[in-house]
C-alpha positions as CSV (number, residue, x, y, z in Angstrom):
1,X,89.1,145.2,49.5
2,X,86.4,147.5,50.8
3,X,82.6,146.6,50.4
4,X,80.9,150.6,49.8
5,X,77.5,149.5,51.1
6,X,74.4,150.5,52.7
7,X,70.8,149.1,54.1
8,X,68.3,148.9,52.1
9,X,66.0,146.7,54.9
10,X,63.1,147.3,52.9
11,X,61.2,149.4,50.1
12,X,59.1,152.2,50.5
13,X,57.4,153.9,47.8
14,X,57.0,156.9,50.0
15,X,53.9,156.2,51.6
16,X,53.7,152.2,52.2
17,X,56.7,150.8,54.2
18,X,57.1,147.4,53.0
19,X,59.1,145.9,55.9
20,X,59.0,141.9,55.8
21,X,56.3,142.2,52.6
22,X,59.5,142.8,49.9
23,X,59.5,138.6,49.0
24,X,56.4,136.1,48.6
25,X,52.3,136.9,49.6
26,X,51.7,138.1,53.2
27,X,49.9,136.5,55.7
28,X,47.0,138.8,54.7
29,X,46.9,137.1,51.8
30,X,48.3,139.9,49.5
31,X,51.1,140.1,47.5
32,X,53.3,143.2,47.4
33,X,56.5,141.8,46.6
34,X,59.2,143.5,44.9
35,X,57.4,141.9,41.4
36,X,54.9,144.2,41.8
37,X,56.3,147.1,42.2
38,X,59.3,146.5,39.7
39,X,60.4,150.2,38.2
40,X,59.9,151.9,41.6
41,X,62.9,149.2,43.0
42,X,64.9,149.6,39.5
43,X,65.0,153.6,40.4
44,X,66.4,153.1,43.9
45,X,68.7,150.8,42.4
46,X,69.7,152.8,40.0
47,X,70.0,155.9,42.7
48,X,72.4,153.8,44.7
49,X,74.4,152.5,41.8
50,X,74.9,156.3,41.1
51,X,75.4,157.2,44.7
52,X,78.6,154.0,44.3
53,X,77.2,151.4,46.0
54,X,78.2,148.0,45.1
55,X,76.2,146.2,47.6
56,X,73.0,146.2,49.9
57,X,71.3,144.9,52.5
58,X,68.2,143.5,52.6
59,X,65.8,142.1,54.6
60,X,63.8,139.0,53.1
61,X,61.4,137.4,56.1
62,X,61.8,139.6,59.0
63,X,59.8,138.6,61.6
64,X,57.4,136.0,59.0
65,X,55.4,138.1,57.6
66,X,55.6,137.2,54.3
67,X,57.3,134.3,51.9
68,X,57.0,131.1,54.0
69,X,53.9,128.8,54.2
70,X,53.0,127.3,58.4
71,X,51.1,124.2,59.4
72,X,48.6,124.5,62.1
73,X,51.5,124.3,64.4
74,X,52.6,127.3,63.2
75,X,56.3,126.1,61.6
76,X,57.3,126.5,58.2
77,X,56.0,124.0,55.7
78,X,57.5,125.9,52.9
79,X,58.1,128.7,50.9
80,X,54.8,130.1,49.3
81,X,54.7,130.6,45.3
82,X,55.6,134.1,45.0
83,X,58.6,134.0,46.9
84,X,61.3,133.1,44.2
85,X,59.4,135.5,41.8
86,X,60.2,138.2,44.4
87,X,63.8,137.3,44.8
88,X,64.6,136.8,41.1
89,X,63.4,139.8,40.5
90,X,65.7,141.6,42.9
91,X,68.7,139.4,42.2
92,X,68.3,140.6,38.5
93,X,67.6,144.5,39.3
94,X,71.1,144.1,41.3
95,X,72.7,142.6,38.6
96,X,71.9,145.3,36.6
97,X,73.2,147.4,38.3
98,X,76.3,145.8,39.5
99,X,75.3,145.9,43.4
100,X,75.6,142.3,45.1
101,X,73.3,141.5,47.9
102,X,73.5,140.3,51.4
103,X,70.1,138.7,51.9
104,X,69.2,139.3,56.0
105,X,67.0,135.6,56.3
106,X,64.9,137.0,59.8
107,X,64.8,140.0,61.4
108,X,65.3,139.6,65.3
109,X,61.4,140.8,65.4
110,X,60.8,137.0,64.5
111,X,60.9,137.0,68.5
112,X,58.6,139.4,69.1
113,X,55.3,139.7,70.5
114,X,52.4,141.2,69.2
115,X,54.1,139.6,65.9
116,X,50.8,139.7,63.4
117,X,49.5,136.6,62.0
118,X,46.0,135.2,61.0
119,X,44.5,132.4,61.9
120,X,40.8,130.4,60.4
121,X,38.2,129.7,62.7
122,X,37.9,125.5,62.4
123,X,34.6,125.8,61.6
124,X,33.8,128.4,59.1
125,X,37.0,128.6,57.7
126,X,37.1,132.5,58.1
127,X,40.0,134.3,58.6
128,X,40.7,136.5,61.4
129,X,43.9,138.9,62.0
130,X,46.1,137.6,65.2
131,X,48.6,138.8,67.4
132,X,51.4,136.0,68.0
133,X,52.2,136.8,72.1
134,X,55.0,134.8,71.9
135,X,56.4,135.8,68.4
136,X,57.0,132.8,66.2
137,X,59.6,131.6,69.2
138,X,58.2,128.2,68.4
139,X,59.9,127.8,65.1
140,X,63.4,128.7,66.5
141,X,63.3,126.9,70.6
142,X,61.9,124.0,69.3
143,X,64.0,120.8,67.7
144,X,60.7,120.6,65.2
145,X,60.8,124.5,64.6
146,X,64.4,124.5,63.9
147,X,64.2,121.6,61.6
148,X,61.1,122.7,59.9
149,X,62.5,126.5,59.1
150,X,66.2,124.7,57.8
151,X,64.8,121.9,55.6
152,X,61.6,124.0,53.9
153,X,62.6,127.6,53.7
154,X,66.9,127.8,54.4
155,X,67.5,124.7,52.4
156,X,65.5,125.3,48.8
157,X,65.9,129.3,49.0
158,X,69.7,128.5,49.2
159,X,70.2,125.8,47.0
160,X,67.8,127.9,44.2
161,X,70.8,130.1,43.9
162,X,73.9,127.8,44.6
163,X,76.3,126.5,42.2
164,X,74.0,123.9,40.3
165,X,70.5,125.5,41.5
166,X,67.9,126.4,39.0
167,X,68.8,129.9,39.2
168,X,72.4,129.3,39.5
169,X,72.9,132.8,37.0
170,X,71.8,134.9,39.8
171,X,73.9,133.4,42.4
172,X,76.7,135.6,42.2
173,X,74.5,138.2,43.0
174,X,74.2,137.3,46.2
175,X,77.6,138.8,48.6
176,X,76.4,136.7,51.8
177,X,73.7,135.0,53.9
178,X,72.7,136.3,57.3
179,X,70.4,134.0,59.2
180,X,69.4,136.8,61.4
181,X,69.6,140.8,62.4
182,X,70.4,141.5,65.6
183,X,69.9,138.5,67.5
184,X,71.2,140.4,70.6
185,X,68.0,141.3,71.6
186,X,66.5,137.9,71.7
187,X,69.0,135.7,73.5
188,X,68.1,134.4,76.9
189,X,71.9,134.8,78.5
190,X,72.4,137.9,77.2
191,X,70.4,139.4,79.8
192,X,71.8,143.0,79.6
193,X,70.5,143.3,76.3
194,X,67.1,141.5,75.7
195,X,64.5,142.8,74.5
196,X,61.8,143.3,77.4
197,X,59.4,142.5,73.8
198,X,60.7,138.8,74.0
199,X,58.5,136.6,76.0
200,X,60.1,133.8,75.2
201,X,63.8,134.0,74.8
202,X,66.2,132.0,73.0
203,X,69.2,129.8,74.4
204,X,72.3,130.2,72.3
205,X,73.1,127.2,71.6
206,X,70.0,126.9,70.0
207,X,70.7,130.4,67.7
208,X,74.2,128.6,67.5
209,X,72.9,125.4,66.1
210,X,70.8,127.6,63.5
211,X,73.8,129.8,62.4
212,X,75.7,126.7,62.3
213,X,73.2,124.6,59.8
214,X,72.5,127.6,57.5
215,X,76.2,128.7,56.9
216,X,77.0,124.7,56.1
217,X,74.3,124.9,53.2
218,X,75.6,128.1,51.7
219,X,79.4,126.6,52.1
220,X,78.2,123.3,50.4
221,X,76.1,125.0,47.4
222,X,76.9,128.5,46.7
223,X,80.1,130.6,45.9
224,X,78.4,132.8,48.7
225,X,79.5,134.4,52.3
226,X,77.8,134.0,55.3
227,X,77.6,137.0,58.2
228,X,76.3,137.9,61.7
229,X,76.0,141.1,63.1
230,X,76.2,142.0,66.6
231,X,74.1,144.5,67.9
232,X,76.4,145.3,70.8
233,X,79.9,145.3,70.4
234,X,80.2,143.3,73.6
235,X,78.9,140.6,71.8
236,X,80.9,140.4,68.8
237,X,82.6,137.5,69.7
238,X,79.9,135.2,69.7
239,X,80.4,135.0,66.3
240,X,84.2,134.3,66.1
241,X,84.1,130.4,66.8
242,X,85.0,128.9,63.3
243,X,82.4,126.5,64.3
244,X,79.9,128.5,62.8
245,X,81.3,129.3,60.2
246,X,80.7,132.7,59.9
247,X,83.2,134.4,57.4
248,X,82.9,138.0,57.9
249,X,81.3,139.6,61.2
250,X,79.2,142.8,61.5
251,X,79.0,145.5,64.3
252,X,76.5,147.4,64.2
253,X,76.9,151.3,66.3
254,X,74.1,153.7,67.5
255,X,76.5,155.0,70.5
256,X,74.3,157.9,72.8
257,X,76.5,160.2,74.7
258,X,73.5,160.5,77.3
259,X,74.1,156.4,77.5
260,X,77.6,155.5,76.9
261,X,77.3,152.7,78.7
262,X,74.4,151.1,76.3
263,X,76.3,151.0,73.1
264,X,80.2,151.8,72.1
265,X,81.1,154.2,69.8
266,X,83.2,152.6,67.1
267,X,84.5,155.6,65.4
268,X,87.7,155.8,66.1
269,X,88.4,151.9,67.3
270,X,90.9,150.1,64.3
271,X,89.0,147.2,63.1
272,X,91.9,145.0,64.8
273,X,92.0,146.4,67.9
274,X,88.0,144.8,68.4
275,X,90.0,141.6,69.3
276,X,87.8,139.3,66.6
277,X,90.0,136.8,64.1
278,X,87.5,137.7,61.4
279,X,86.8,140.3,59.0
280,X,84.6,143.3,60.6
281,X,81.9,145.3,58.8
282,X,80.5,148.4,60.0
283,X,77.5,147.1,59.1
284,X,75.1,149.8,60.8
285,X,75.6,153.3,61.7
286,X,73.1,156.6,61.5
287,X,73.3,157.6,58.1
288,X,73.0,161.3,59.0
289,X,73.6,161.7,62.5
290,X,73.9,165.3,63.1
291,X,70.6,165.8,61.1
292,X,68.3,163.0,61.9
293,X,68.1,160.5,65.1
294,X,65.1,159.2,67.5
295,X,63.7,161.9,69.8
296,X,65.2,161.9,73.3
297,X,68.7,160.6,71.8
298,X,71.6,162.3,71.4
299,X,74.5,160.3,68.8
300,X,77.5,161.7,68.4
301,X,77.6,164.3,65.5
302,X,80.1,162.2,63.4
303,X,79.3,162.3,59.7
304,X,78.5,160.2,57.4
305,X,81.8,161.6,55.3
306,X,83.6,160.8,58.5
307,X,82.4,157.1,59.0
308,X,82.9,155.8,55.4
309,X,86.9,157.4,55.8
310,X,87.2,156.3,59.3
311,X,86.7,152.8,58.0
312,X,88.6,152.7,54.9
313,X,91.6,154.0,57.0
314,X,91.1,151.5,59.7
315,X,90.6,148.2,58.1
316,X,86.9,147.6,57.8
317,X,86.0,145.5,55.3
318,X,82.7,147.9,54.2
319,X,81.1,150.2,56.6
320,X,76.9,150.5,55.6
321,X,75.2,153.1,56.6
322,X,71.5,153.0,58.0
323,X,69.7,153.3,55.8
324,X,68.9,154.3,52.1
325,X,65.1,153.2,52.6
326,X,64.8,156.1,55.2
327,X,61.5,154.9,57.0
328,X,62.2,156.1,60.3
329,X,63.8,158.1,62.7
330,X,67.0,158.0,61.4
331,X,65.8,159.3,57.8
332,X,67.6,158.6,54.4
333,X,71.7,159.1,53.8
334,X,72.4,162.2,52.1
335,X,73.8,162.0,49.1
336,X,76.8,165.1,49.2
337,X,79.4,162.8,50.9
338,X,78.3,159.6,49.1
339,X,79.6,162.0,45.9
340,X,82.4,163.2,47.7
341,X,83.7,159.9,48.6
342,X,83.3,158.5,44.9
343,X,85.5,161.3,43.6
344,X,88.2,161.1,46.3
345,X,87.9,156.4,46.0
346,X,87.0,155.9,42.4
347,X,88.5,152.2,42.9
348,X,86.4,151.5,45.9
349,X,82.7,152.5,44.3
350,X,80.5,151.6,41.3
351,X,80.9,152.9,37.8
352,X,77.8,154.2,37.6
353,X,78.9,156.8,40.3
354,X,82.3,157.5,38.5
């Protein structure tokens, strides 16, 4: 079995980037959820069912900006009424389509400071644009938080699409459940790699107890898998204790040869030889890194032709490339090996691309 994926983190329509604003009103009290903009997400859709994919990634509250409801503590209180609209929608575009999803819950920007918000003035009611210096760190290092975010947004969002949910049709849909991307960065005993944007880090056993909670509800109600991804290959194991009850693990790669030291090059490494009793996923990796990368880095120049054969050969479960959105440095996927690999794997892509 190989999963031919990519990211789709979010939706652009070439001007806007709509990162954390694809599901449920903002907390600028807009709405431009996927709903809204329905044919320009049916064409990408339809562009990566041509291109083969049969599943993508996606981003659905990355760091709160959008879909979930707070109290005047700032913890969820639920998920607001354009949320579901949102994810329908998708669920049914991919359906069309024949590309699953793995929904990405939070983005590990949740943690992040500066993390925009807005907050009324308790007497006048007016609303006024905030910076959160802490992130939303409440939600996840508190018992409350943790409770709050499990019981009024995990809980309904995944029993909506589990096995007797309302919208049990589109369940099957949906590949896996991540509760977040790239936690690595937020993690208080993970010293080497946090985030000097996290003011307020988070214990693991805390993330732990999160992970835990969210893959038990997708176990009890849904036919779905849940994921983590590791940043940092050094950290992949985190996610191997069947307590968690992760079934498939990601490693994400975006080696430097200026910095070897920062991040390991995967190409080349044998999904078994990474020493973790689950299924792996090369689940990012530049897209086009001999053509497109941040300024001042240097990635290897391995291809996007070389990654996706590299990983059927050496037991990946899917490898996704970053990212079909192509919002930033690393730019869109090109589509010449995507064609190439559908002609030489017929089996492993989607019709539409055969």
């Amino acid at each position: 079995m190989f999963w031919h994926g990519c990211n789709y983190p979010w939706s652009t329509d070439g001007t806007s980037i709509y990162y954390g604003m694809d599901f449920g009103a903002n907390v600028w009290g807009s709405h431009a959820g996927v709903s809204t903009r329905r044919l320009a997400i049916v064409r990408d859709f339809e562009q990566m069912a041509g291109l083969g994919f049969t599943v993508a990634r996606w981003f659905v509250f990355a760091d709160g900006r959008s879909g979930i409801e707070y109290d005047d503590r700032g913890l969820p209180s639920g998920l607001d009424s354009y949320l579901f609209t949102d994810l329908d929608t998708a669920l049914g575009i991919a359906r069309d389509v024949d590309i699953r999803l793995v929904l990405v819950l939070l983005d590990h920007r949740w943690m992040f400071e500066g993390v925009p918000d807005v907050i009324a003035d308790p007497l006048t009611g007016a609303l006024f644009e905030a910076r959160l210096p802490d992130g939303r760190a409440q939600v996840l290092d508190t018992h409350s938080g943790r409770d709050a975010l499990i019981r009024n947004v995990v809980d309904p969002l995944v029993r909506r699409y589990g096995i007797a949910g309302e919208r049990a049709d589109l369940g099957n849909q949906i590949l896996a459940f991540e509760l977040m991307n790239e936690p690595d960065f937020i993690v208080e005993e993970w010293e080497r790699d946090l985030s000097t944007h996290v003011t307020r880090p988070l214990r693991f056993e805390m993330l732990a107890e999160l992970v835990s909670r969210t893959n038990e509800l997708v176990h009890l109600h849904t036919r779905a898998l849940s994921t983590m991804a590791a940043a940092r290959m050094h950290n992949l194991w985190a996610w191997s204790d069947p307590e968690l009850g992760v079934d498939f693990v990601q490693v994400h790669s975006y080696p430097d040869v200026k910095v070897p030291e920062r991040d390991t090059d995967v190409f080349g490494m044998p999904a078994a030889s990474l020493g973790i009793a689950r299924p792996i996923v090369l689940g990012e990796f530049p897209g086009n890194a001999p053509e497109r990368c941040p300024a001042g880095s240097s990635p290897p120049p391995t291809t996007l032709g070389q990654y996706l054969e590299f990983a059927v050969s050496a037991g990946y479960l899917g490898a996704w490339p970053w990212s079909f959105s192509g919002t930033d440095a690393y730019g869109r996927i090109p589509e010449a090996p995507l064609r190439e690999f559908a002609q030489r794997h017929p089996e492993l892509v989607n019709a539409r691309a055969r």
